[in-house]
N, C-alpha and C positions, 0 to 999 in steps of 0.2 A: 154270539150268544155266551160263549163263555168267559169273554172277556168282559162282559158284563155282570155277569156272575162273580167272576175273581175283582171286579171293580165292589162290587155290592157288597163281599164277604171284608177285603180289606176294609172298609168304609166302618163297619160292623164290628171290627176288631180293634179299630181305632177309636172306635166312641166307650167302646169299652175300655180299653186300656185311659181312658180321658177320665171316665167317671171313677174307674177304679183309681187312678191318681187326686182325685177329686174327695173321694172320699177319705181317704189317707192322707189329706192336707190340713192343715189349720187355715182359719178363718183367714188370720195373717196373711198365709202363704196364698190363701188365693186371692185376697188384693192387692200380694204384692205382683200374682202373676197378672193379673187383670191389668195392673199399671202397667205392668211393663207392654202387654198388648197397645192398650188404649197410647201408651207415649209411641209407639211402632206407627200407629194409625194417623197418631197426628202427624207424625214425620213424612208421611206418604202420600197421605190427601191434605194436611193442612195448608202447602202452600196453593195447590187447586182452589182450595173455597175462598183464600184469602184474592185470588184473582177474581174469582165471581163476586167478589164485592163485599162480603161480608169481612167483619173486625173481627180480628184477631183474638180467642181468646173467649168469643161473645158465646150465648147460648146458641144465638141460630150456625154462627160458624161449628162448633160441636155438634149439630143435628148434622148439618153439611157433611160433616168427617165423618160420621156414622152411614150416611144416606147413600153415598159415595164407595163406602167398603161393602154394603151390604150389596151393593148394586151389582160391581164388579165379584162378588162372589157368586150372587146369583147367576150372571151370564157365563162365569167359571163350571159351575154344577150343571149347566143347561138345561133344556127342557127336559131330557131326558130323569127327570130326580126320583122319578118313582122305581119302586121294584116291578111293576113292568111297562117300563117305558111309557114315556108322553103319550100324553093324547091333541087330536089337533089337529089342524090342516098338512101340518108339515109332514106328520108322520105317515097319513091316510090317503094324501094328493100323489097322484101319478105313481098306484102301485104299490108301492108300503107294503106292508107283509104280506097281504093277499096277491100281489102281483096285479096287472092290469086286468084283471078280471071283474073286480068290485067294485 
């Protein structure tokens, strides 16, 4: 529980310090940071998509590298993403918070 909580707070203090960096930047500064993400992204999933078949460079290979990062983020944050926890079979099957009672 509480490790969920100090998960939740840092999470919470880190969007804050993002926004607050965010808004203290110039337009510049935030596409040059964006570049430098989006050139990180392609370095990491660009040769994946390039194996799946798509051209290098192309519109659909860029959705690819996007589809890709956002995915593996996703199962990064897990179901768990809400403040209070997932809902679902997984959490409620065999037991879950009520115990085997419910």
């Amino acid at each position: 529980m509480f490790t969920a909580v100090r998960k939740h707070c840092r999470s919470l203090a880190m969007a804050g310090l993002a926004l607050l960096a965010a808004a203290c930047s110039t337009p510049a500064e935030r596409a040059a940071r964006m570049q430098a993400e989006m050139t990180q992204l392609i370095a990491i999933y660009g040769p994946a998509c390039t194996q799946l078949g798509y051209a290098a460079s192309s519109d659909p290979w860029r959705q690819c590298v996007l589809h890709l990062s956002t995915r593996e983020e996703l199962q990064r944050m897990g179901s768990n993403s809400g403040v209070y926890g997932g809902w679902g079979p997984g959490r409620w099957h065999g037991g879950g918070y009520w115990g085997p009672y419910w």
